[in-house]
Backbone as CSV, one residue per row, in Angstrom:
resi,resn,N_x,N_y,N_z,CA_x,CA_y,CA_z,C_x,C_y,C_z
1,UNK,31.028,252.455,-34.002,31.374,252.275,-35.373,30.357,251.370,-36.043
2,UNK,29.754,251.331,-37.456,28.936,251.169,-37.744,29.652,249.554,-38.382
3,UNK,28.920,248.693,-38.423,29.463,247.418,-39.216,29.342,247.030,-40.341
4,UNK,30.090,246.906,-41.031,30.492,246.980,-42.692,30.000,245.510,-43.407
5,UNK,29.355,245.937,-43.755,28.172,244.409,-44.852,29.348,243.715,-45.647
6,UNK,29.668,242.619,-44.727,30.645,241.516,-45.278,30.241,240.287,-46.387
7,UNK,29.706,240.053,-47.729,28.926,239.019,-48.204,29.276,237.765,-47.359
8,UNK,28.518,236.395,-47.954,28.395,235.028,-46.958,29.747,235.020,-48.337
9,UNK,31.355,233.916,-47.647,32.075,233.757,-48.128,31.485,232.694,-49.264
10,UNK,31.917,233.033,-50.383,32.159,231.558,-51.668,32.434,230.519,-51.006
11,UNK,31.610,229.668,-51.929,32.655,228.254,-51.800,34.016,228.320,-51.809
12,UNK,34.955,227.279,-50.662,36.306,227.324,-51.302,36.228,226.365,-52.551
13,UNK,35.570,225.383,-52.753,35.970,224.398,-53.888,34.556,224.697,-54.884
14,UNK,35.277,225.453,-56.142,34.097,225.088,-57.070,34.070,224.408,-57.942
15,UNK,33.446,223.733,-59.104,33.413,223.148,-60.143,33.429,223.609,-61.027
16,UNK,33.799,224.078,-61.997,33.195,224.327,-63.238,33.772,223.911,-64.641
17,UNK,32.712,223.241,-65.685,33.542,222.315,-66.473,32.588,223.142,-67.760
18,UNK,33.580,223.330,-68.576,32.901,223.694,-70.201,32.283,223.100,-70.933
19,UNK,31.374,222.985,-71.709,30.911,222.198,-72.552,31.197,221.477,-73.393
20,UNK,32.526,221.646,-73.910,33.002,220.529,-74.747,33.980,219.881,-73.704
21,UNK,34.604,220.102,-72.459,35.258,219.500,-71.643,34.111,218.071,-71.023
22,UNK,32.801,218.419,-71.085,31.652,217.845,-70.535,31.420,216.785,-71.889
23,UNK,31.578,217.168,-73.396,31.252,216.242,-74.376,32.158,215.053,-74.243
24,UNK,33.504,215.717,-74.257,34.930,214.835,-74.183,34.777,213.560,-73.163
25,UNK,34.228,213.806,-71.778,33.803,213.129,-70.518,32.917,212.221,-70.624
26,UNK,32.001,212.085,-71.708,30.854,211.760,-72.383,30.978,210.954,-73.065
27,UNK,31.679,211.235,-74.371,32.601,210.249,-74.980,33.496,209.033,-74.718
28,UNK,34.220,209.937,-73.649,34.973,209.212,-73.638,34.582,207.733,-72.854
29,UNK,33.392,207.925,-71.770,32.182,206.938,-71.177,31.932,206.274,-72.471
30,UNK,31.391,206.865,-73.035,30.481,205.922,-74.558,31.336,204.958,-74.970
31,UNK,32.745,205.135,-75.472,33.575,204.362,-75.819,33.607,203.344,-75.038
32,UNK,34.363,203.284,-73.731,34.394,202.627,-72.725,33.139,201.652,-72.510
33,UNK,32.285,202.325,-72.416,30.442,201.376,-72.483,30.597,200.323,-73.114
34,UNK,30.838,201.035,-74.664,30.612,200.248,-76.041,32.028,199.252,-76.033
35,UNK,33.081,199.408,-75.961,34.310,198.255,-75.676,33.439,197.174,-74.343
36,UNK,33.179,197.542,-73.500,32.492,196.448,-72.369,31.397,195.550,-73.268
37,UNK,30.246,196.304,-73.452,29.378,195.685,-74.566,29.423,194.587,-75.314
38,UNK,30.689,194.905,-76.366,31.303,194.244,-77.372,32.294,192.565,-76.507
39,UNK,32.407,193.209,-75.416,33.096,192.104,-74.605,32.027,190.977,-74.157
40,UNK,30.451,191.789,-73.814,29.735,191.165,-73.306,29.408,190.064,-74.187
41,UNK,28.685,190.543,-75.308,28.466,190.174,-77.180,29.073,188.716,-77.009
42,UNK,30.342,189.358,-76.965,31.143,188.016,-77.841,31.301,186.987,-76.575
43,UNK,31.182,187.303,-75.501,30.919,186.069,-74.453,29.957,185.819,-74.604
44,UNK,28.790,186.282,-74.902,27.351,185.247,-75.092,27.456,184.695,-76.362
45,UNK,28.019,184.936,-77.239,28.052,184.538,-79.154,28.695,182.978,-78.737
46,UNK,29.877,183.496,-77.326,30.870,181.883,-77.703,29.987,180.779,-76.984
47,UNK,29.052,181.230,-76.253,28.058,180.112,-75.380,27.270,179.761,-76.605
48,UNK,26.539,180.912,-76.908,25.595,180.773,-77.877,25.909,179.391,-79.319
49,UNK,26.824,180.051,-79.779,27.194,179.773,-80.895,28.308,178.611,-80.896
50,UNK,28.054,177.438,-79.964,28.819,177.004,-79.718,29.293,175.945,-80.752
51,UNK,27.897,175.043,-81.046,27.863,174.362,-81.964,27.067,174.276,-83.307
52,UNK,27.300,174.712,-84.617,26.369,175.034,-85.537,26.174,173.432,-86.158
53,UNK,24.869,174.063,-86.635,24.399,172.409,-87.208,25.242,171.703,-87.900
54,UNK,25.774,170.619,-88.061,26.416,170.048,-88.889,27.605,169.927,-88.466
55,UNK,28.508,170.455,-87.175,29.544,170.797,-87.068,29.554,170.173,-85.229
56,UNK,28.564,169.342,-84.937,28.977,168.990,-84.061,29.643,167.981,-83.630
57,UNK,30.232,167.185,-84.473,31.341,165.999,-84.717,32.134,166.547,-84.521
58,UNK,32.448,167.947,-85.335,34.302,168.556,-85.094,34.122,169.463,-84.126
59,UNK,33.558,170.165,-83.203,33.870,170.754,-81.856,32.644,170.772,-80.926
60,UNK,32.908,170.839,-79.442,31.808,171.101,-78.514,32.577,171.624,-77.591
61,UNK,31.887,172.703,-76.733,32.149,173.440,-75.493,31.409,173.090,-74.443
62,UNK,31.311,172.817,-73.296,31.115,172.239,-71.812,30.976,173.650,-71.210
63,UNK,30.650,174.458,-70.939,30.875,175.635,-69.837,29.637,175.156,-68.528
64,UNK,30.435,175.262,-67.431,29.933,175.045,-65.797,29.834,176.325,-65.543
65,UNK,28.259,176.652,-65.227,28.683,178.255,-64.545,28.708,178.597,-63.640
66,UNK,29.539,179.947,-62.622,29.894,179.787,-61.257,28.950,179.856,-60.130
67,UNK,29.417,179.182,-59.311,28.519,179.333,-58.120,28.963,179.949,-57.289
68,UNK,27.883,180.595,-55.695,28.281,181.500,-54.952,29.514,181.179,-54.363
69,UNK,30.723,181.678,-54.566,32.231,181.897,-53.792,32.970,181.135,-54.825
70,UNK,32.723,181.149,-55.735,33.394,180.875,-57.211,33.651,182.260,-57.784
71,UNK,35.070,182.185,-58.774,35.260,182.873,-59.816,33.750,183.914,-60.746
72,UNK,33.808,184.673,-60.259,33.112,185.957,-60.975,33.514,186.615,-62.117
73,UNK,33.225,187.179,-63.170,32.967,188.029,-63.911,34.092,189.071,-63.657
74,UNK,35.125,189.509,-64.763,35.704,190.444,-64.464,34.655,191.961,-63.633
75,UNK,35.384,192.752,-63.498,34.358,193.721,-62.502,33.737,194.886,-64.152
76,UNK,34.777,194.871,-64.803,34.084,196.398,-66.077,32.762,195.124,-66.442
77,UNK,32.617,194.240,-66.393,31.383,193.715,-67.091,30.647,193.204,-65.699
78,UNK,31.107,192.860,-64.730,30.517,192.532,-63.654,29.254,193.315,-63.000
79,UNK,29.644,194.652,-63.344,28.614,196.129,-63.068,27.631,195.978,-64.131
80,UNK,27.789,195.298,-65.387,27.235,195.501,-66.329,25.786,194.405,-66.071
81,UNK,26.413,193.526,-65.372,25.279,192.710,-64.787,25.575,191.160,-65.618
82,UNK,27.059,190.917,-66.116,27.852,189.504,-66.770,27.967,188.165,-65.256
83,UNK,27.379,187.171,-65.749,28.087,186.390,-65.055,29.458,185.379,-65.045
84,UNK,29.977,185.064,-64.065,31.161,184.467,-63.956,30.822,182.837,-64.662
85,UNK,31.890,182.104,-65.197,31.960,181.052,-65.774,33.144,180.308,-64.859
86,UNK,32.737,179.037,-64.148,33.454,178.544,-63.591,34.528,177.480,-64.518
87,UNK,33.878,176.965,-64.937,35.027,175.748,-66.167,33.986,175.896,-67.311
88,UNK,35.673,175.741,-68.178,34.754,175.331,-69.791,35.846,174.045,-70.000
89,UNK,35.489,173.312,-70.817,35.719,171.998,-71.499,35.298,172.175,-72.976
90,UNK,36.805,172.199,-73.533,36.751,172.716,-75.496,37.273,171.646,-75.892
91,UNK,36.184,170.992,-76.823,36.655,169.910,-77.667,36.613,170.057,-78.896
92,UNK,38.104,169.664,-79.265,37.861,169.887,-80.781,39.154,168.893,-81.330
93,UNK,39.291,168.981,-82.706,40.095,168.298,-83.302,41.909,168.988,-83.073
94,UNK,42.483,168.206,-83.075,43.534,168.395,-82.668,44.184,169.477,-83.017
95,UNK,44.155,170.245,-84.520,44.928,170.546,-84.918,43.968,172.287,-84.780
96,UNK,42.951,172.365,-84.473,42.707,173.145,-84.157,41.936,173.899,-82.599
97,UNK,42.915,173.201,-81.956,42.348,172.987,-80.160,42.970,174.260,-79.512
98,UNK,44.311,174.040,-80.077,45.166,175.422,-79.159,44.636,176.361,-79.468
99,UNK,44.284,177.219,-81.007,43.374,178.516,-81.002,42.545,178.414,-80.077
100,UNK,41.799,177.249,-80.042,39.926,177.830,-79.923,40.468,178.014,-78.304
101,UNK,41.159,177.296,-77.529,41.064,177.158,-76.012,42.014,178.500,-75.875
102,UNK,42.425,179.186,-76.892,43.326,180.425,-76.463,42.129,181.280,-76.597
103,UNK,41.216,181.522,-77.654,39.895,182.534,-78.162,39.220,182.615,-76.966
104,UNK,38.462,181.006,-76.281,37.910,181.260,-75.139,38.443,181.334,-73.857
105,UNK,39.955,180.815,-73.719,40.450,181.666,-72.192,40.491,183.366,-72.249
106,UNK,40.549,183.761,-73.474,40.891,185.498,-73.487,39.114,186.110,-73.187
107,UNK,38.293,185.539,-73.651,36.887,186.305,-73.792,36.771,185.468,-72.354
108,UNK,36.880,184.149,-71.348,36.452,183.978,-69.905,37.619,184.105,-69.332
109,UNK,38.395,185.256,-68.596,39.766,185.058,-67.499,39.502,184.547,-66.574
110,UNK,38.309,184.707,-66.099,38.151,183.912,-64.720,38.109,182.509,-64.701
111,UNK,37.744,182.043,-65.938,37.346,180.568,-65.786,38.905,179.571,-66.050
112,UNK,38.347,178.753,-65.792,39.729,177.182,-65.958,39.521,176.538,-67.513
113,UNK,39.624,177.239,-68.156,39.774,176.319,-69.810,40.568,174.821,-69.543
114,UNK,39.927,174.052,-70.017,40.301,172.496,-70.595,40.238,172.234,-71.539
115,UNK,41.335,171.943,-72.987,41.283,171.780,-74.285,41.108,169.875,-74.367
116,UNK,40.255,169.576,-74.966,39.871,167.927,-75.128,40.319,167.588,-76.653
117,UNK,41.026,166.350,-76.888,41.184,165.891,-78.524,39.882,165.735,-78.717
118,UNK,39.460,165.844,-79.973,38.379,165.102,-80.154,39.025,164.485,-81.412
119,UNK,38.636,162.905,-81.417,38.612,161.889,-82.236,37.469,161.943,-83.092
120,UNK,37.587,162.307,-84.570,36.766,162.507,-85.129,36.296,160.708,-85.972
121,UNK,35.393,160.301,-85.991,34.870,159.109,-86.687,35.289,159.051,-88.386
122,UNK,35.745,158.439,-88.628,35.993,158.285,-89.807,37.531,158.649,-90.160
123,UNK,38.193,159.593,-89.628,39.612,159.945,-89.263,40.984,159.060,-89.200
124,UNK,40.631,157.781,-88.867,41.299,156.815,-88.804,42.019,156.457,-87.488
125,UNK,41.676,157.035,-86.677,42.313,157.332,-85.530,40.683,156.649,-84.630
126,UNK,41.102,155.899,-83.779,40.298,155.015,-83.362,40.923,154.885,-81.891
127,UNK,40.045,154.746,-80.223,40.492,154.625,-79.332,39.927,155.238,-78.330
128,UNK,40.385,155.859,-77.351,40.087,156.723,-76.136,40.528,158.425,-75.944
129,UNK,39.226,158.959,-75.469,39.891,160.385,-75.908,40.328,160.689,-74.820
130,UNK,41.862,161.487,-74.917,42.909,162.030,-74.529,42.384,163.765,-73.524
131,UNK,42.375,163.438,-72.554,42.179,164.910,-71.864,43.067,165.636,-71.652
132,UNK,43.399,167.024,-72.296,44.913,167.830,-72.272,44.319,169.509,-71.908
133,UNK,45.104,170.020,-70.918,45.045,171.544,-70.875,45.811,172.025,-71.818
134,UNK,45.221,173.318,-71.550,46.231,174.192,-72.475,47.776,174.217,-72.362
135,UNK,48.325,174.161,-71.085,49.698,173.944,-70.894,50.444,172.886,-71.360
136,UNK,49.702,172.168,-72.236,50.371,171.349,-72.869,50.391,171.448,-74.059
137,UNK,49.719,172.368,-74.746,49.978,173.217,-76.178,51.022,173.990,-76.263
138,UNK,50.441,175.598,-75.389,51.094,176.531,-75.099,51.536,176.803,-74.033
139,UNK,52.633,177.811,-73.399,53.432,178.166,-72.436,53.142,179.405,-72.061
């Protein structure tokens, strides 16, 4: 009996993705990119921009940055090539301490925020400055 020309079997698993299924996939990366980005941004803006001229009587930021087997960088920015911040130290005037140490625990999770009074000169308030975490603002 003569033997019957069997083709080489298909793949069992194939791929195949459409072109706008492939844009959507694309997108939806870009977004994702650009939200990390924007995360990156505004963690270098709050180092950066810590103290503007004239304004360094009413606040200053302290950031320690981490060392090897310390607190790292969340991981979506960690890939991105962000480093980890071990402590920050936020000084500012009283009445506006709890924002700023809430602004920069949300943009560093890894790090240990410390909110500081700062006694501003001329204020009337005269003495030793008071070292307070955040848990003693907020809950």
């Amino acid at each position: 009996m003569p033997r019957i020309y069997k083709p080489r079997p298909g793949r069992w698993f194939r791929l195949s993705f459409s072109l706008n299924a492939t844009f959507v996939v694309l997108v939806l990366f870009g977004v994702w990119l650009g939200v990390q980005a924007k995360w990156i941004h505004e963690r270098r803006r709050a180092i950066t921009l810590i103290d503007r001229p004239g304004e360094l009587a009413k606040r200053a930021i302290w950031i320690f940055p981490a060392a090897s087997g310390e607190p790292s960088a969340p991981w979506p920015i960690r890939i991105l090539g962000e480093r980890g911040i071990a402590k920050i130290v936020v000084a500012s005037p009283e009445a506006e301490l709890p924002g700023r140490v809430i602004e920069i625990r949300r943009q560093f999770p890894e790090a240990e925020v410390f909110g500081m009074k700062l006694l501003v000169a001329g204020s009337g308030e005269f003495g030793t400055m008071r070292d307070e975490t955040l848990d003693d603002f907020v809950e």
